[in-house]
N, C-alpha and C positions, 0 to 999 in steps of 0.2 A: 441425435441429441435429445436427452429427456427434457433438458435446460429452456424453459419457454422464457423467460426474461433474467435480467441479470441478478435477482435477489436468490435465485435458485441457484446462483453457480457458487463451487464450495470454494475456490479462492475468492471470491465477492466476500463472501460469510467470515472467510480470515482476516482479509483486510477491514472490514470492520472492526469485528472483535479487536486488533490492533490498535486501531483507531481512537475506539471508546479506552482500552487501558491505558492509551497517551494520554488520554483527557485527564481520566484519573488521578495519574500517576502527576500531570504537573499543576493539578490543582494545590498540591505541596508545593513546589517552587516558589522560592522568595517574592515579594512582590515587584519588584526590581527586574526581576525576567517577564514580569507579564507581556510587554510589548517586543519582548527580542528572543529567548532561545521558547518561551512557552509558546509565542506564536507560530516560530516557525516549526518548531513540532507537530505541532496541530493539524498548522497548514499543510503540512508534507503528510502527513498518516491518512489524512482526511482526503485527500485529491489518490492517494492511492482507490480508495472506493471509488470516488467518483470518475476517474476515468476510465476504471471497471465500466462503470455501466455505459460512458460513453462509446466505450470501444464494442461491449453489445449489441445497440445500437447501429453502430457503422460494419459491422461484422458481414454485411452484404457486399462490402468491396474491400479483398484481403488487405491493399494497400493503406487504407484506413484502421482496419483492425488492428494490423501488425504497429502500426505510428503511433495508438492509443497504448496498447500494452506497452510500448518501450517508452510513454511517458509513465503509466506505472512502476516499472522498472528505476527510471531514473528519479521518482520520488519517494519511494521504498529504499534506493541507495541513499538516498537527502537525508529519509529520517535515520536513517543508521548512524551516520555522522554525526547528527544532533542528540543522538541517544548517547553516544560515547562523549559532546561536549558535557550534555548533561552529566556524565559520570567521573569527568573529570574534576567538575563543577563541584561535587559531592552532591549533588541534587539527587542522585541513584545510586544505588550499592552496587557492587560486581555484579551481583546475584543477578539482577534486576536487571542491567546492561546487558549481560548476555543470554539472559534468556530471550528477551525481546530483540534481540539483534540477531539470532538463531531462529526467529520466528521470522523474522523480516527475511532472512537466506532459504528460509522452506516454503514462502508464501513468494520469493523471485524464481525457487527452482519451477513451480509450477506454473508460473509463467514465461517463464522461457521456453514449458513443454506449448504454454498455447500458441506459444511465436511459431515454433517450430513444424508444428502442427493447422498453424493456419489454415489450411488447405479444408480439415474438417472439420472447422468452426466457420469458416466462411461459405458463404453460398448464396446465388444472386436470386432466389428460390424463400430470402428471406422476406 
């Protein structure tokens, strides 16, 4: 692994990216969403990163590793849902829903390779 911490790893750097264009994107949102669909967008895009790093972190015992990426996984599906209320909402155009939700399926596919893969992410050597 070249990856010495988790701001190096390129799905870390998606989920980010992600992250920040949720912010962006529901800084528009009525003010009326501030405490309900704008939160939990945030909250969901944002815990994507952050349990990136914690699952680097625990990556010296696979059972840990695998339990943090599949919380990523399941809040990466969170914010999918809240992307499509939002665009139901009209808060977002098509455009804008699917790209970001087509980000969010290429940013899960490469975590389900690190699922899969456990084995040469993890090592008690960490």
């Amino acid at each position: 692994m070249l990856e010495k911490k988790h701001e190096d790893l390129e799905v870390y750097k998606i989920a980010m990216q992600l992250a920040m264009a949720i912010f962006h994107l529901t800084q528009t949102f009525p003010k009326e969403e501030k405490y309900a669909l704008v939160d939990q967008m945030r909250r969901s895009s944002r815990s994507v990163a952050a349990n990136l790093a914690e699952a680097w972190f625990k990556r010296r015992y696979k059972a840990a590793f695998v339990a943090k990426l599949n919380d990523c996984l399941s809040e990466s599906c969170e914010t999918q849902v809240w992307l499509e209320f939002a665009f139901l909402c009209q808060y977002l155009s098509e455009p804008q829903m699917k790209d970001l939700k087509e980000e969010y399926s290429r940013l899960q596919g490469k975590l389900i390779k690190m699922v899969n893969q456990a084995d040469k992410w993890s090592s008690r050597r960490v």
